[in-house]
N, C-alpha and C positions, 0 to 999 in steps of 0.2 A: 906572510909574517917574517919569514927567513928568505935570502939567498938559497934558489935552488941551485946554485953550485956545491954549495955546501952539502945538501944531500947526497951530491952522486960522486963525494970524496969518499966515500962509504961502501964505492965497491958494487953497489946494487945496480942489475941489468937497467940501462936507460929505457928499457921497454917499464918498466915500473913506473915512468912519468905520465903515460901514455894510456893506451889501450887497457894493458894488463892490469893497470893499479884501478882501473875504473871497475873490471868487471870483478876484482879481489873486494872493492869496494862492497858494491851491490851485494855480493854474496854475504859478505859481512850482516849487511842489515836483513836480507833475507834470511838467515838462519836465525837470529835473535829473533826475528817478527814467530820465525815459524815455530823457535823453543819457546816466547809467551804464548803462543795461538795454542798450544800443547795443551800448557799450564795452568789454561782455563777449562780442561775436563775435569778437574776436580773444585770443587768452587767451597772456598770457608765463609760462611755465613757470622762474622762475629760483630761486634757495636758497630764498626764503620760502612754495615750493609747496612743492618738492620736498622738503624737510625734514620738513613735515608729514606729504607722501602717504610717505614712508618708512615713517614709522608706522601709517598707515593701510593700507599693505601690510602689515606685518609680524602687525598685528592681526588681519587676514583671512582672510591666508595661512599665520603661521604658531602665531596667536593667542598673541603675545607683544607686549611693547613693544621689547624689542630689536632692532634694527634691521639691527644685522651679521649673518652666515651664516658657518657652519663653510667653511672655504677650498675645501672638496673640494665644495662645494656651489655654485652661481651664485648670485649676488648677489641681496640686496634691488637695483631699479632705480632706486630712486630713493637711497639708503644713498650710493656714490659724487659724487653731483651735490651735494650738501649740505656747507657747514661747521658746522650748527649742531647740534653735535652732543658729548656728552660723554660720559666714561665709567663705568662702573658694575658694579665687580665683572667686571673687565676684560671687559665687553659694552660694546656702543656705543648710548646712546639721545636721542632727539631731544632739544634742548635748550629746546625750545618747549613753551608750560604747555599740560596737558595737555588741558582742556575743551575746545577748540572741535575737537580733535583728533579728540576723543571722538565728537561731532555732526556731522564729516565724515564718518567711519567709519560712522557710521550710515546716512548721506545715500549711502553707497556702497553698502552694501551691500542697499538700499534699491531703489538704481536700476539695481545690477547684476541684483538679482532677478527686476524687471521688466521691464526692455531689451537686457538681457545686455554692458552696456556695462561693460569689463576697462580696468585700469589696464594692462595688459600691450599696449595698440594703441592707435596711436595716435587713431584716433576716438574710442574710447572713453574715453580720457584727455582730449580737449579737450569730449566733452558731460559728462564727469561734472563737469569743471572748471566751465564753464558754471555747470551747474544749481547745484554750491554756490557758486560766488560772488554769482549772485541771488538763492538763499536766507538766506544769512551776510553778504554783505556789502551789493549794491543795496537789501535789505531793511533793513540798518542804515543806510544813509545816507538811505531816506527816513524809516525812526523820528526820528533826530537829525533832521533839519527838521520834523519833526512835533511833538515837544516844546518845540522850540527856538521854536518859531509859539507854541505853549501859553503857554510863560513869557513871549513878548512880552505876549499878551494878557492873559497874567494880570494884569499890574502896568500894565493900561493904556498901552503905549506907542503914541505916535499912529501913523497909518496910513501918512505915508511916512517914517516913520523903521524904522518893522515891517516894511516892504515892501523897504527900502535894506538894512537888516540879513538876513532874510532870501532875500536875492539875494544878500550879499555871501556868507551862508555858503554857500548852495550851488553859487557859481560863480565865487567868488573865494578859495576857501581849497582847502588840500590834500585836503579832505574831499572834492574833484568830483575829483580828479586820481587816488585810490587807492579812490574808488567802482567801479570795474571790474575790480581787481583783489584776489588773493588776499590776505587782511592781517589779524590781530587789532586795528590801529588805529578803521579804521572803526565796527566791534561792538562795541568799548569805549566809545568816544564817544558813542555811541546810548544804552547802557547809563549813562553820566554822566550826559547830557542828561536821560536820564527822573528817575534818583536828584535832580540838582539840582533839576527841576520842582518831584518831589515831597517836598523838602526845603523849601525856598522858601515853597512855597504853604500848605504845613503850618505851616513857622514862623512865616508872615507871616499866617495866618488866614484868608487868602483860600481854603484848601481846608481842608475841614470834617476834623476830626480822627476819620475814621473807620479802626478795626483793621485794615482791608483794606490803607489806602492807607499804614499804615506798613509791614506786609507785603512791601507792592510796591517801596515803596523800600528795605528792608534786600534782597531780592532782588535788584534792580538793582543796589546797591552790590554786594555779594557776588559779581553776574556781573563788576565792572567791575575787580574784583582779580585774579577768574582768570581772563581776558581779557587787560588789558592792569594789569599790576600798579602801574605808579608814576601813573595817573590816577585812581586809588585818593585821591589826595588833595583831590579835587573831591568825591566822595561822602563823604571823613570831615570835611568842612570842615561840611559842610550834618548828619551824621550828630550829632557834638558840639553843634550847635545845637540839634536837634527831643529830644537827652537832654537839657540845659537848659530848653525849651519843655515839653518833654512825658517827664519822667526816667520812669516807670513803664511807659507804654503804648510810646514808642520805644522801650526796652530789651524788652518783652516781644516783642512783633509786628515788629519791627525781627530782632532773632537768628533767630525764627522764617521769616522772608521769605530771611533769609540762608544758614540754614544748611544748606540743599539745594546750592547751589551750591559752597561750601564745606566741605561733606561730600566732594562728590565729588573735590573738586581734591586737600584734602590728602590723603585717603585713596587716590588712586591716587600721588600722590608718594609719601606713605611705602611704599605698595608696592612703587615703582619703585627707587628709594633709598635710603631704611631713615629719612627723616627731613623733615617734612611743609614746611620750607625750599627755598624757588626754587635750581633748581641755579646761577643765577647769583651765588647768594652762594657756594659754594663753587668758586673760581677754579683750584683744582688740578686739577679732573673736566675741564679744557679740554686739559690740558697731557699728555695721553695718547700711546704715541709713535705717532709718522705725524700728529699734529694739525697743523693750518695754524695755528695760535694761537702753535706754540711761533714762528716764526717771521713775525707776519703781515706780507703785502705792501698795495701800495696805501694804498687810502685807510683800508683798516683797522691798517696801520702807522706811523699818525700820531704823531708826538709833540709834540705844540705849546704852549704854556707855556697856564696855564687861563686866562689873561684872554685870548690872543688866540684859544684858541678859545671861550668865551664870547662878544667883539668877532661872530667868525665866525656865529656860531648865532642871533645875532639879529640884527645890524644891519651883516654882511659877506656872504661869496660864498655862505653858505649861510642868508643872517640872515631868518627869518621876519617882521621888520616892514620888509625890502626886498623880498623875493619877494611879499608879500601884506599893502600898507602898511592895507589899510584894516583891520586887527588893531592899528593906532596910536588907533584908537577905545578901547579900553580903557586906553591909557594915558593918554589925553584926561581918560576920565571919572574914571581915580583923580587924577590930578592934581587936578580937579574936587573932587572928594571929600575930597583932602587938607587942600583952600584952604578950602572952605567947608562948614560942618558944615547946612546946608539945603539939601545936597544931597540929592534924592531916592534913598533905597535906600542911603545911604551906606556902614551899616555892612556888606552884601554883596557891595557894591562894595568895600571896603578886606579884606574877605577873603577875595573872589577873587583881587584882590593878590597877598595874601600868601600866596595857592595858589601861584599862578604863579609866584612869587619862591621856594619851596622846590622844585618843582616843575626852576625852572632850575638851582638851586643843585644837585640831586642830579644833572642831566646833565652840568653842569660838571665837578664833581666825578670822577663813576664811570665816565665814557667819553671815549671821542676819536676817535670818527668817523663822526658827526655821522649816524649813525644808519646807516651801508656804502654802498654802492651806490644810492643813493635819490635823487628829487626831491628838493632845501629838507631843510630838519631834519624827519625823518616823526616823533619823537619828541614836536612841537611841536602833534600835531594836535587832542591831548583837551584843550588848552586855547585852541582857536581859536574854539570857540562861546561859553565864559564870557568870555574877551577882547569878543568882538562883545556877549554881555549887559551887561560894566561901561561898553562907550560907550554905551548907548543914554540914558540923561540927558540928554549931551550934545549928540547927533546930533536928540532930542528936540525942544529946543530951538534948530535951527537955520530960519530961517524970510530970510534973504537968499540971493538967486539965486546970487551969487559966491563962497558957502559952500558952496551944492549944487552947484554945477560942480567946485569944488575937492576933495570927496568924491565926483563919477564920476569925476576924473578917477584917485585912490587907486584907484577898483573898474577901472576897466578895466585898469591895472598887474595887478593883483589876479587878473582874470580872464585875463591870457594866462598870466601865472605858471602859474595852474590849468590851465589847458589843454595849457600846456608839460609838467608835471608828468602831465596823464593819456597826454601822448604819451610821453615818456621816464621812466617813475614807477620803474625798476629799472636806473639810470644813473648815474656819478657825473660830477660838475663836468659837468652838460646845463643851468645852471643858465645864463640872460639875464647875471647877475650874474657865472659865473664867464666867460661866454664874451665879454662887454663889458669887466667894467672890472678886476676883483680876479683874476682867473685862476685856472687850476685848482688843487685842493688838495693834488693832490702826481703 
């Protein structure tokens, strides 16, 4: 993305190009893999488990998706603990997309087979928890640094700007703080990360236009939909570019790569519901009687006018570039980008942007509470690593001492945010910001 001369006006050993900045690298992501692998010895069972493993019982037990039990019967265990849930042909079912559900379920019955470990005890509830969330999740949070290293290198970014950035994401973003626990966040991100790589590098020539690798990335895009649906817009940003670059070959091996994952998702929605649409667009299936929705409490009965909670979600008690300023790099670099058309990467950089900017606009819009019970806005997390790829021009290019102190000092805010966030990550208003200056949200 920058001139490597420009790095090494800065003084830094030329072995930092080299050898040394590879294995500084590696260590980087081997310590974040090995402080989430930690952080799964203690495992919090709150709605965004318990919602899941509702279906994951119901699936095994009573090989349905339904989730509720006839009255004269005792409950699903997990059915009770959850709001996220809708209704369907007056049955009750999880409200969470279906895939990853799918891969838990498997993962259970998997290690019930061989360990004899039951959701029904509680040890067997915290190691089956364990093992999927290092399979599912610690797994995705070291893919996402692994690609995310990929794309630095790809585009040549010098070695301590690669090094800053890659520390910043894995120890200063919400990405270290929901690494340990149960989440479709994290495995979406992972699954962006690779799609943008291999968008990018396809588009930009720098990776050889071979059938595999558009494959790979309509697959990963495909995962990042029924995963996590609205970071969806990071892979169709890069998806509409390599149809422009490559209209024949990315439409052909691009559907192909996709349509496995894709297959599966709408095809169990339409089974489940009669209609292959995220139940969250249909806002009536909440309003069931006995639902918490018809009347919600807390922080999920917000009503706040949309700019202030917009104000909120970025640059207030819950605002992603106060909890985790060093994500103000991407705003650096569009700025950059906007001023000057020799910016390097520019047009990537101005359309990550414009990800981001619809991306906010549909949270604005379609919610009000700033994602329930959570660290910071968790909504905000599939766009905290393309955030960190549009500063890197700028950070690039930073070569006085007073500049680099003034960017650790952004990472160390950065990194207690994250740390606060991996201590309290299923909390509301546990936020530096609500508990100092703005106060809690309601």
């Amino acid at each position: 993305m920058v001139d490597l001369a420009e790095g090494q006006e800065m003084g830094w050993p030329r072995l930092m190009e080299g050898a040394r900045a590879a294995v500084l690298e590696w260590c980087l992501i081997a310590v974040g893999v090995l402080a989430a692998a930690v952080g799964v010895r203690s495992v919090i069972v709150g709605d965004t488990v318990t919602s899941r493993l509702a279906t994951v019982w119901s699936l095994t037990h009573e090989h349905t998706w339904y989730i509720d039990r006839p009255a004269e019967q005792p409950p699903n265990p997990f059915e009770p603990r959850t709001v996220d849930k809708v209704a369907v042909n007056d049955r009750l079912v999880s409200s969470k997309p279906p895939l990853l559900t799918v891969l838990m379920t498997a993962e259970y019955v998997a290690l019930q087979s061989l360990f004899g470990w039951d959701l029904d005890t509680a040890s067997g509830l915290k190691r089956q928890l364990q093992c999927m969330i290092l399979s599912l999740v610690v797994f995705a949070y070291a893919g996402t640094l692994f690609f995310f290293r990929k794309t630095l290198r790809l585009f040549d970014v010098p070695a301590p700007a690669r090094l800053f950035l890659l520390a910043a994401l894995a120890f200063g973003t919400q990405l270290f703080g929901y690494a340990p626990q149960l989440n479709n966040h994290v495995p979406g991100v992972c699954m962006a990360m690779a799609a943008v790589y291999l968008g990018l590098g396809l588009g930009s020539g720098r990776l050889a236009p071979r059938p595999w690798r558009f494959a790979l990335f309509g697959l990963s895009a495909g995962l990042v939909y029924t995963i996590d649906l609205p970071v969806t817009v990071f892979p169709a940003f890069a998806g509409v570019y390599l149809l422009w670059r490559f209209p024949r070959i990315a439409l052909l091996w691009g559907a192909a790569g996709a349509a496995l994952p894709l297959g599966i998702h709408f095809g169990i929605l339409t089974w489940i519901t009669g209609s292959p649409l995220p139940v969250q667009t249909k806002g009536g299936m909440y309003l069931y009687e006995a639902s918490p929705w018809r009347n919600p409490l807390g922080i999920d009965g917000l009503n706040e006018p949309k700019l202030t909670y917009l104000f909120h979600i970025t640059f207030g008690r819950h605002g992603a570039f106060v909890l985790f300023p060093v994500l103000l790099a991407g705003i650096a670099g569009t700025i950059r980008a906007l001023a000057r058309r020799d910016t390097a990467c520019r047009g990537y950089i101005l359309g990550g942007a414009l990800a981001v900017l619809l991306l906010t606009a549909y949270y604005t819009l379609h919610t009000n509470n700033y994602g329930g019970e959570a660290y910071g806005f968790r909504w905000y997390i599939g766009s905290m690593p393309m955030l960190l790829l549009m500063g890197a021009p700028v950070i690039g290019r930073i070569h006085t001492r007073w500049k680099w102190a003034f960017l650790l000092v952004l990472l160390v805010i950065s990194v207690y945010s994250a740390v606060e966030c991996a201590r309290f990550p299923w909390t509301a208003n546990q936020e530096w910001t609500c508990r100092y200056f703005l106060g809690p949200s309601c």
